[in-house]
Biopython code that builds the backbone (N, CA, C, O; Angstrom):
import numpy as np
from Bio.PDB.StructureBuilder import StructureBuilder

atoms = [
    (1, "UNK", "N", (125.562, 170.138, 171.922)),
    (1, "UNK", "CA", (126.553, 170.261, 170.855)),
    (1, "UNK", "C", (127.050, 168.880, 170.461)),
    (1, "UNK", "O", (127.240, 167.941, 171.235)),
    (2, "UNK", "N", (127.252, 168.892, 169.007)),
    (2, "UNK", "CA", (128.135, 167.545, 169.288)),
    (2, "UNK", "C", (129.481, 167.699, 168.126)),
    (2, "UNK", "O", (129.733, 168.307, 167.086)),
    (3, "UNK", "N", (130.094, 166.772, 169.016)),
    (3, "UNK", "CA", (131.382, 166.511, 168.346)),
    (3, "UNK", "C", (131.539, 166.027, 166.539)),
    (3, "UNK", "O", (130.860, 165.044, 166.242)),
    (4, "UNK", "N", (132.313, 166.615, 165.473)),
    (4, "UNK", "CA", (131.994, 166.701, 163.889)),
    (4, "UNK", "C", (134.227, 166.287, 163.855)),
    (4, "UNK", "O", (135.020, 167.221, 163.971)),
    (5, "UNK", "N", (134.535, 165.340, 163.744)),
    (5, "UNK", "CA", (135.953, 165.249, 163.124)),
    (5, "UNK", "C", (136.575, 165.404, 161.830)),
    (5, "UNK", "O", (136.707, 164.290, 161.323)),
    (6, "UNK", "N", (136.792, 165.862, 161.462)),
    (6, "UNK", "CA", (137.400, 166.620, 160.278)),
    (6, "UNK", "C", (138.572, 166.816, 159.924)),
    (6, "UNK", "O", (139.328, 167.351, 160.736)),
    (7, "UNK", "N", (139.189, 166.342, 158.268)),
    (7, "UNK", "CA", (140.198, 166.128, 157.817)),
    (7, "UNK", "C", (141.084, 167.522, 156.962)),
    (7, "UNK", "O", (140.563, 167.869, 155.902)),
    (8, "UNK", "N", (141.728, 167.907, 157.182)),
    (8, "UNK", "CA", (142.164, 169.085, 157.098)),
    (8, "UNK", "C", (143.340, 169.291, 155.647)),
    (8, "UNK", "O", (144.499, 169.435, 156.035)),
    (9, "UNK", "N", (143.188, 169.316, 154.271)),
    (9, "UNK", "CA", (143.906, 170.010, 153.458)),
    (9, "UNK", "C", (144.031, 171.409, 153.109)),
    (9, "UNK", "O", (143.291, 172.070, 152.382)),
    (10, "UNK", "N", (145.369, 171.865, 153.906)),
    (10, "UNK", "CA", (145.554, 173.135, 153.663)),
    (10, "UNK", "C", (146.383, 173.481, 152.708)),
    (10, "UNK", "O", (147.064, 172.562, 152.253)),
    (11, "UNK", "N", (146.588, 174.922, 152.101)),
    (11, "UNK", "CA", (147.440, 175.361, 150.734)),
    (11, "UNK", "C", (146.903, 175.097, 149.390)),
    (11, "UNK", "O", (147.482, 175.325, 148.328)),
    (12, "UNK", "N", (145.377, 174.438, 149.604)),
    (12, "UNK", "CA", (144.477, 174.550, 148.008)),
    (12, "UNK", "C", (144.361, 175.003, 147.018)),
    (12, "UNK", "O", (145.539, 174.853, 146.695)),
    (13, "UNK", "N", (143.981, 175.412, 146.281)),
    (13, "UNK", "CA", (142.860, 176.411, 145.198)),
    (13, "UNK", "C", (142.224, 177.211, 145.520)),
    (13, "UNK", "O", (142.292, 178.422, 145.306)),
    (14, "UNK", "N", (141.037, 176.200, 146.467)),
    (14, "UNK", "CA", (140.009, 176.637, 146.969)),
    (14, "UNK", "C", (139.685, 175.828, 148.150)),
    (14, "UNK", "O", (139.997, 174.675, 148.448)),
    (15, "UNK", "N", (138.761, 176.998, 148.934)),
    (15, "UNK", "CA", (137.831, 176.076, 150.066)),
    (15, "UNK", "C", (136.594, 175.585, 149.620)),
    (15, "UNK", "O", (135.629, 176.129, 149.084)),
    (16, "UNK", "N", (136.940, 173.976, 150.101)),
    (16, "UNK", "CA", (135.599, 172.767, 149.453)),
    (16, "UNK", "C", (135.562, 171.837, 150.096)),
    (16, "UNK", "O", (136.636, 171.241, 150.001)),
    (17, "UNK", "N", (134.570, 171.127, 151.033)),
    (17, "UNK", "CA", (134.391, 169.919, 151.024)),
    (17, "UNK", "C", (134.197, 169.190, 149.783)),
    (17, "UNK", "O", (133.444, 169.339, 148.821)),
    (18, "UNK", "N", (135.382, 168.103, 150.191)),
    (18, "UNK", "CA", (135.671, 166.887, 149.104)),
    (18, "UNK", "C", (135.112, 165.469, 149.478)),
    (18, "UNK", "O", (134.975, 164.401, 148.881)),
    (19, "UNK", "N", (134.881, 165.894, 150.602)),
    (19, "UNK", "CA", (134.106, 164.198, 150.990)),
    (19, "UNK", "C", (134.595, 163.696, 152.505)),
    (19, "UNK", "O", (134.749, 164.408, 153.497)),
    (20, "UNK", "N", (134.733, 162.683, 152.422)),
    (20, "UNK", "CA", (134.836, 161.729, 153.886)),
    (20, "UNK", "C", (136.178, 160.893, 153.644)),
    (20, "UNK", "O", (136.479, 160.379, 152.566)),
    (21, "UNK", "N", (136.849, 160.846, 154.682)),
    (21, "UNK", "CA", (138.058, 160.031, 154.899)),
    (21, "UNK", "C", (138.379, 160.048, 156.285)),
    (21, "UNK", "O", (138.472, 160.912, 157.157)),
    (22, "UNK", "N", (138.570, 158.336, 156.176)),
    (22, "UNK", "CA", (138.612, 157.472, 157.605)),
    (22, "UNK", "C", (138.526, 158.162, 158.906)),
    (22, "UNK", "O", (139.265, 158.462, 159.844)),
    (23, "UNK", "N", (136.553, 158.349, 158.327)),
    (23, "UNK", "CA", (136.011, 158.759, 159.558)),
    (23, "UNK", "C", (135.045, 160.191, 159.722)),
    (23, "UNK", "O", (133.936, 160.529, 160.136)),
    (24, "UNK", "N", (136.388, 160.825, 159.043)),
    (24, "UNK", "CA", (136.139, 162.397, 159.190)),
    (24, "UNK", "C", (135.794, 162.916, 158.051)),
    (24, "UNK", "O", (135.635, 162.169, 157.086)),
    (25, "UNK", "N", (135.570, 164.593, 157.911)),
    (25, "UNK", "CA", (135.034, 164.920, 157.194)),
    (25, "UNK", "C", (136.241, 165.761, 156.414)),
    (25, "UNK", "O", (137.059, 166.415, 157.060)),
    (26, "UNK", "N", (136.275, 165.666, 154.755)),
    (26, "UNK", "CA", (137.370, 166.287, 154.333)),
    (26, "UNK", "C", (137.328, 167.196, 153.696)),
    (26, "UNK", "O", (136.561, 167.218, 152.733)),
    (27, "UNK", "N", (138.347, 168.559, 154.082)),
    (27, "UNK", "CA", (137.872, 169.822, 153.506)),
    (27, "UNK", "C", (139.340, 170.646, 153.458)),
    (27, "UNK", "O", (140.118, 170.862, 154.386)),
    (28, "UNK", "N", (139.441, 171.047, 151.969)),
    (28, "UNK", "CA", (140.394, 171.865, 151.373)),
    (28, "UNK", "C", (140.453, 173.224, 151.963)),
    (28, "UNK", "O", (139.466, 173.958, 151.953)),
    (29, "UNK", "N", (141.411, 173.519, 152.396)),
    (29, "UNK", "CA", (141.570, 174.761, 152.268)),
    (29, "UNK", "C", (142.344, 175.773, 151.844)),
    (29, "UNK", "O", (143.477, 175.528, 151.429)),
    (30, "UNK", "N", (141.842, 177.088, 151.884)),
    (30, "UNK", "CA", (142.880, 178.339, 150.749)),
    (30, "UNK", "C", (144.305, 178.529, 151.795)),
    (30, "UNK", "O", (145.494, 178.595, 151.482)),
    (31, "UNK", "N", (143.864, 178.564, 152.688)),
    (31, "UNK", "CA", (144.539, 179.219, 153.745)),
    (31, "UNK", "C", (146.347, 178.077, 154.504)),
    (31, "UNK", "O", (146.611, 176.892, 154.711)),
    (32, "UNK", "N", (146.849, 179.011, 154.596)),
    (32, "UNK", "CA", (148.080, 177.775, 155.117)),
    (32, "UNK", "C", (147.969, 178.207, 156.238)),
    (32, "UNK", "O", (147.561, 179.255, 156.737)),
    (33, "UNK", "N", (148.541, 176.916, 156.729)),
    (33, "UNK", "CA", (148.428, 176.285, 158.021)),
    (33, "UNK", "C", (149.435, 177.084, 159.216)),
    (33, "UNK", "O", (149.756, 176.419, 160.201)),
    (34, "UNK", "N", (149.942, 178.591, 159.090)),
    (34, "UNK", "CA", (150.600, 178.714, 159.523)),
    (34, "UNK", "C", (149.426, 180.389, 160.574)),
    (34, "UNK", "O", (148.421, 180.998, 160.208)),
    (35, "UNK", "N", (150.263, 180.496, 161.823)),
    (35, "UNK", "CA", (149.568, 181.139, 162.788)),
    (35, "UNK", "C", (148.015, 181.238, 162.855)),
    (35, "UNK", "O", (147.274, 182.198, 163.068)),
    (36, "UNK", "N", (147.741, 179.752, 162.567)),
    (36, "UNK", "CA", (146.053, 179.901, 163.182)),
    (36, "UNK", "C", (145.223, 180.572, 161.761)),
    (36, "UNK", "O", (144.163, 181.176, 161.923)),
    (37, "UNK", "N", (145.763, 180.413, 160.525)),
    (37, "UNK", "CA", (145.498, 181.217, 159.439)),
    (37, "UNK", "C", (144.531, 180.226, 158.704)),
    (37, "UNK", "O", (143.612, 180.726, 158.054)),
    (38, "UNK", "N", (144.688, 178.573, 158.762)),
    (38, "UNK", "CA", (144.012, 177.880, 158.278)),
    (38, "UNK", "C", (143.025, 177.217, 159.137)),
    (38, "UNK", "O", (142.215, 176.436, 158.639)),
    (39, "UNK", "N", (143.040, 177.531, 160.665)),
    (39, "UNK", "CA", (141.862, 177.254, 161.846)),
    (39, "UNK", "C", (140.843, 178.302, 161.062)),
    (39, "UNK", "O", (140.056, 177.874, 160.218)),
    (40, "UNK", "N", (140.904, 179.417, 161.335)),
    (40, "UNK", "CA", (140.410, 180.780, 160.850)),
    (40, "UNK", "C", (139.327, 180.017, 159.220)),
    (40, "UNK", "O", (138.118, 179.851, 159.057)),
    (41, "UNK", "N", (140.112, 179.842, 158.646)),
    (41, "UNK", "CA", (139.583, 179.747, 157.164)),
    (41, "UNK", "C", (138.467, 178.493, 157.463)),
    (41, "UNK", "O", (137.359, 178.430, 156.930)),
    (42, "UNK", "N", (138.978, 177.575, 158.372)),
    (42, "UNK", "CA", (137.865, 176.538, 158.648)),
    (42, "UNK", "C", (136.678, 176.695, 159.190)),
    (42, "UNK", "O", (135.712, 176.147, 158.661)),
    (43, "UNK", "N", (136.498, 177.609, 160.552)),
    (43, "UNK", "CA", (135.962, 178.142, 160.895)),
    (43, "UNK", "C", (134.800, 178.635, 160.255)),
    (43, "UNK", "O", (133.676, 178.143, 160.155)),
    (44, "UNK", "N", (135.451, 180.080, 159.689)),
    (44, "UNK", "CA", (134.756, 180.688, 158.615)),
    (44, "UNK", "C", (133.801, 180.057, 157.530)),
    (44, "UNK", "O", (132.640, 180.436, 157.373)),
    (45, "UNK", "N", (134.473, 178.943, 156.712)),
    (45, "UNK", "CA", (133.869, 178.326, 155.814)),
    (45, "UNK", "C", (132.634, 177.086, 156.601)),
    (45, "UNK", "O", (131.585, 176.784, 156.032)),
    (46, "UNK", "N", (133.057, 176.510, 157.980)),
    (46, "UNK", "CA", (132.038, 176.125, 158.484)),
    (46, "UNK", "C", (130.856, 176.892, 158.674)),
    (46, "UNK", "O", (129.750, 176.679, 158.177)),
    (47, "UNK", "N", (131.267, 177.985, 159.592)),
    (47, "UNK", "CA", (130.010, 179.422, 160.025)),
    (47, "UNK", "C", (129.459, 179.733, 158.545)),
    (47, "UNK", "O", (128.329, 180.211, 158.639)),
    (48, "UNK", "N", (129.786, 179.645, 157.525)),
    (48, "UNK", "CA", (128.943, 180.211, 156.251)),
    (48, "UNK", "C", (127.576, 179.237, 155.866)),
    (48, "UNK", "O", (126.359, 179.411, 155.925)),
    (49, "UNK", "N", (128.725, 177.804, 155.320)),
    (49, "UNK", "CA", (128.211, 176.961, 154.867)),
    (49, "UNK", "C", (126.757, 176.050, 155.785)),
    (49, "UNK", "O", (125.755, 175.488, 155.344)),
    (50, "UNK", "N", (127.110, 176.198, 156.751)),
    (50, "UNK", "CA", (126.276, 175.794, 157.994)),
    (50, "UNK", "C", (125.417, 176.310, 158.772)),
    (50, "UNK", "O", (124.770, 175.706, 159.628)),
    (51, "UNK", "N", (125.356, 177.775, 158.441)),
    (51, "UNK", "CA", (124.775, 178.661, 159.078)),
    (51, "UNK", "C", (124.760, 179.053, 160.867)),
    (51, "UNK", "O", (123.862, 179.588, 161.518)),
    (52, "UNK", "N", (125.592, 178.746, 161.142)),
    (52, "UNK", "CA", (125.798, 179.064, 162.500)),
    (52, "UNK", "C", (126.770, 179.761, 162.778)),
    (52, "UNK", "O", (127.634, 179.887, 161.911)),
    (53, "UNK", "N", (126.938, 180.441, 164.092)),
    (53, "UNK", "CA", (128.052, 181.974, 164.558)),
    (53, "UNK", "C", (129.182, 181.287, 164.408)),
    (53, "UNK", "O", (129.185, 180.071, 164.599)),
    (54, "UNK", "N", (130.502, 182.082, 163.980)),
    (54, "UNK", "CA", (131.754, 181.385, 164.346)),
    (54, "UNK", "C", (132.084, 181.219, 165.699)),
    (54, "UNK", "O", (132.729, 180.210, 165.984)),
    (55, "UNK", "N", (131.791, 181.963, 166.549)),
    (55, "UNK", "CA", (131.705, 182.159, 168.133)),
    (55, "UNK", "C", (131.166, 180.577, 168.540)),
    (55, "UNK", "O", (131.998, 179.897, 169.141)),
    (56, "UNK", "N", (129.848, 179.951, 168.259)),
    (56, "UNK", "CA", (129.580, 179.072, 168.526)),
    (56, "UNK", "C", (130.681, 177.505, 167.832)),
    (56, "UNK", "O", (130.674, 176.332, 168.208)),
    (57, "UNK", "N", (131.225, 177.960, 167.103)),
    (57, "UNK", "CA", (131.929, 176.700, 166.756)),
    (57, "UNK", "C", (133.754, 176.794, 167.859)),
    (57, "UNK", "O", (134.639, 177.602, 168.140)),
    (58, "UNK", "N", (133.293, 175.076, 168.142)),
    (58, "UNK", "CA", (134.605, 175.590, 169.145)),
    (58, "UNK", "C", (135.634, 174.446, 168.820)),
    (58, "UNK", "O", (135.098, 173.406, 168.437)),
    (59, "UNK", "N", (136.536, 174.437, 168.870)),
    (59, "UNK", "CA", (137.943, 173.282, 168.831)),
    (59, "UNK", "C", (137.808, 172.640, 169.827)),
    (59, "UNK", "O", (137.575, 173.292, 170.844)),
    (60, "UNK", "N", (137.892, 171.163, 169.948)),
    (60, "UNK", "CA", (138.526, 170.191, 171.018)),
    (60, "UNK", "C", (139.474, 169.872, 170.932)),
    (60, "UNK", "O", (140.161, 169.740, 171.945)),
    (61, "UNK", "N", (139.991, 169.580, 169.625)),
    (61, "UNK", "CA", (141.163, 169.106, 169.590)),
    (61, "UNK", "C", (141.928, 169.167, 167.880)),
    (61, "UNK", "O", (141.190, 169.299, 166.903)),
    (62, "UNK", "N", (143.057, 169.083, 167.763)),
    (62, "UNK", "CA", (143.895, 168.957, 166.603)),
    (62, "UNK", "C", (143.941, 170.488, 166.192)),
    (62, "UNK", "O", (143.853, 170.738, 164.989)),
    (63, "UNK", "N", (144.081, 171.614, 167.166)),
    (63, "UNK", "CA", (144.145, 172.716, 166.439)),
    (63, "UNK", "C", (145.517, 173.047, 165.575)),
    (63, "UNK", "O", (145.717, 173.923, 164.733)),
    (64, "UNK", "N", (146.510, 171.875, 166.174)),
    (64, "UNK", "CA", (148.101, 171.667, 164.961)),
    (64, "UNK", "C", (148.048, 170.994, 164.487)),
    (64, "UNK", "O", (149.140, 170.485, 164.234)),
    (65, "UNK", "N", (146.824, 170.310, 163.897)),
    (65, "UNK", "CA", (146.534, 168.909, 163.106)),
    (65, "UNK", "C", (146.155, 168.877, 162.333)),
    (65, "UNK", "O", (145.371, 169.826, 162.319)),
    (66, "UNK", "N", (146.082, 168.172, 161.093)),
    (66, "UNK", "CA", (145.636, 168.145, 159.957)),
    (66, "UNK", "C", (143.877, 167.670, 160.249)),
    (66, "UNK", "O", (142.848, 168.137, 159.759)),
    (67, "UNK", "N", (144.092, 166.538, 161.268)),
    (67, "UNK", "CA", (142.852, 166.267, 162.271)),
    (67, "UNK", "C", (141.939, 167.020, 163.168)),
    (67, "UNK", "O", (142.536, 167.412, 164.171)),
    (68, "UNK", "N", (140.902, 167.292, 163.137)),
    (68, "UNK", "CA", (140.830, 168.127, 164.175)),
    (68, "UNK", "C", (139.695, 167.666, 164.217)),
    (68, "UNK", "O", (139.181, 167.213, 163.194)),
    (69, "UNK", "N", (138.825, 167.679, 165.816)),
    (69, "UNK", "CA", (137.206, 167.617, 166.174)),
    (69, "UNK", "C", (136.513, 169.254, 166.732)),
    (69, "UNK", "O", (137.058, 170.121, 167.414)),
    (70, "UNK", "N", (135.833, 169.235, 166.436)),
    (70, "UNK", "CA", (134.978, 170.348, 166.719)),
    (70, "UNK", "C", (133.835, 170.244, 167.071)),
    (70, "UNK", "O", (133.098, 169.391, 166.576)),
    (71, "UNK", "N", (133.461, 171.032, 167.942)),
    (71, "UNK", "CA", (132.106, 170.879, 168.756)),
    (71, "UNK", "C", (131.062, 172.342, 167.765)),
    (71, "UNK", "O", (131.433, 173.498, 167.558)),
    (72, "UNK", "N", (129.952, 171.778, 167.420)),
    (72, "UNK", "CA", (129.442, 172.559, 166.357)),
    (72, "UNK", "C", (128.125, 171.792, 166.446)),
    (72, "UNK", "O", (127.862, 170.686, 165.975)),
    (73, "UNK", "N", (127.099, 172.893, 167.386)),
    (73, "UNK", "CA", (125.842, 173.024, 168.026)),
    (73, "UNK", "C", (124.740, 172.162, 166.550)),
    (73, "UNK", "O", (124.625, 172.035, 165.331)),
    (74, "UNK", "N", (124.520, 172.019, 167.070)),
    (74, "UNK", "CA", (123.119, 171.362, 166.487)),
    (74, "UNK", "C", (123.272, 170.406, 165.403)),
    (74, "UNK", "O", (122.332, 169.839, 164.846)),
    (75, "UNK", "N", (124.685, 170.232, 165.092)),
    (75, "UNK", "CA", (125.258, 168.715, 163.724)),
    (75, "UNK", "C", (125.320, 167.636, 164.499)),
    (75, "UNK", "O", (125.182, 167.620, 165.722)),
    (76, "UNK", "N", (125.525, 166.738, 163.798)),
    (76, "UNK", "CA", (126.125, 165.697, 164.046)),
    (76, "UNK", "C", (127.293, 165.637, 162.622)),
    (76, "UNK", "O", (127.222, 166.538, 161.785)),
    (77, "UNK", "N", (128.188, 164.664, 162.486)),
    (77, "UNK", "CA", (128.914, 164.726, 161.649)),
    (77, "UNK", "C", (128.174, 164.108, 159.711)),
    (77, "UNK", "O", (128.744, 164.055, 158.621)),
    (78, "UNK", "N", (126.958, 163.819, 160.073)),
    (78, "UNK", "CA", (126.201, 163.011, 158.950)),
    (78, "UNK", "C", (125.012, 164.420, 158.304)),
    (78, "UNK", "O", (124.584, 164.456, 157.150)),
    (79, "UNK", "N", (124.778, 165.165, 159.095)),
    (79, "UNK", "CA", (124.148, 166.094, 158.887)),
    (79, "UNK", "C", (125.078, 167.221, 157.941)),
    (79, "UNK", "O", (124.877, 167.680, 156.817)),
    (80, "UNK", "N", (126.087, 167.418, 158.853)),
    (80, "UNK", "CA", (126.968, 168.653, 158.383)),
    (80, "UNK", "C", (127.386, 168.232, 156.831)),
    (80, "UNK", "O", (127.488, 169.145, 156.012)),
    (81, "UNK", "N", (127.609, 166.978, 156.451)),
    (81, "UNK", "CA", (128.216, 166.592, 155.191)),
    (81, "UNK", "C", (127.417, 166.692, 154.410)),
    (81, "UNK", "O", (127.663, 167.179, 153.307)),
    (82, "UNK", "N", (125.993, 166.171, 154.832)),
    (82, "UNK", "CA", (125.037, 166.402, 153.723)),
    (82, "UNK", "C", (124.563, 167.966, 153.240)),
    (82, "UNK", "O", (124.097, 168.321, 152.157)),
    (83, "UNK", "N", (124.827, 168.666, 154.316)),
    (83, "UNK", "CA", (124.877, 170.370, 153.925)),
    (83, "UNK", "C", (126.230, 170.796, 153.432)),
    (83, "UNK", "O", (126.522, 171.890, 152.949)),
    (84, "UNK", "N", (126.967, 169.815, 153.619)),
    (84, "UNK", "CA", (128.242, 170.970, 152.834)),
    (84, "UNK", "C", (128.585, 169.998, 151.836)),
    (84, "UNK", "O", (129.791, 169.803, 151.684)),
    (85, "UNK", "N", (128.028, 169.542, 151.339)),
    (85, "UNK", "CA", (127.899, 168.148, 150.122)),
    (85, "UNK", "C", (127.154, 168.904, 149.156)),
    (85, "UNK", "O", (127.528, 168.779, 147.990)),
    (86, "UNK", "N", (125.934, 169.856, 149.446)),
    (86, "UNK", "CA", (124.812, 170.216, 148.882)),
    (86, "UNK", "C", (123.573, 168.747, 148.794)),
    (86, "UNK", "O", (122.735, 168.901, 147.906)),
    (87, "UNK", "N", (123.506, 168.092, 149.204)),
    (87, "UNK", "CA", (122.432, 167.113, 149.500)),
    (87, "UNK", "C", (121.580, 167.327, 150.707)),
    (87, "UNK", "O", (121.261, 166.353, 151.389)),
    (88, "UNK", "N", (121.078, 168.874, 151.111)),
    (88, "UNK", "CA", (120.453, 168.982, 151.937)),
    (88, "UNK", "C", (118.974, 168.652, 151.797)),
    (88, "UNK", "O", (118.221, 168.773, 152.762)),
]
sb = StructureBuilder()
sb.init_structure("model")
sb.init_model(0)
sb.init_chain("A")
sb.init_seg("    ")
for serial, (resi, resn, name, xyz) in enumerate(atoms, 1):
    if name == "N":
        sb.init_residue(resn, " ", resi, " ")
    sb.init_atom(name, np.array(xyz, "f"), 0.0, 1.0, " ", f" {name:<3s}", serial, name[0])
structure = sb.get_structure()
């Protein structure tokens, strides 16, 4: 597995990766940030866009963070962008 860090805008429009910022990967979301409602929406929109189980995607860290790393089997963080970029 490897570790993917990721920048977290919640209360959007819509769910979208918007790009990269210092470091991580940045991604809008519908969902607010309140009881695990915008983990959920990240999740989800990872497991779609990426094709892998939500079960397999797991939190390390920043689950109260706008920051967060995630362990998400078979990416690296250069891979995942170029699939949720559409530059696959």
């Amino acid at each position: 597995m490897s570790r993917v860090k990721f920048r977290i805008i919640p209360n959007a429009r819509k769910t979208e990766y918007v790009g990269e910022y210092a470091g991580a990967l940045k991604i809008k979301l519908c969902s607010p940030p309140i009881e695990g409602k915008a983990n959920s929406e990240l999740v989800k929109f990872l497991s779609k866009r990426l094709g892998v189980s939500k079960a397999a995607i797991e939190f390390v860290s920043g689950e109260t963070s706008k920051d967060k790393t995630l362990e998400i089997p078979n990416f690296d963080a250069k891979k995942a962008a170029q699939i949720l970029s559409g530059d696959e």
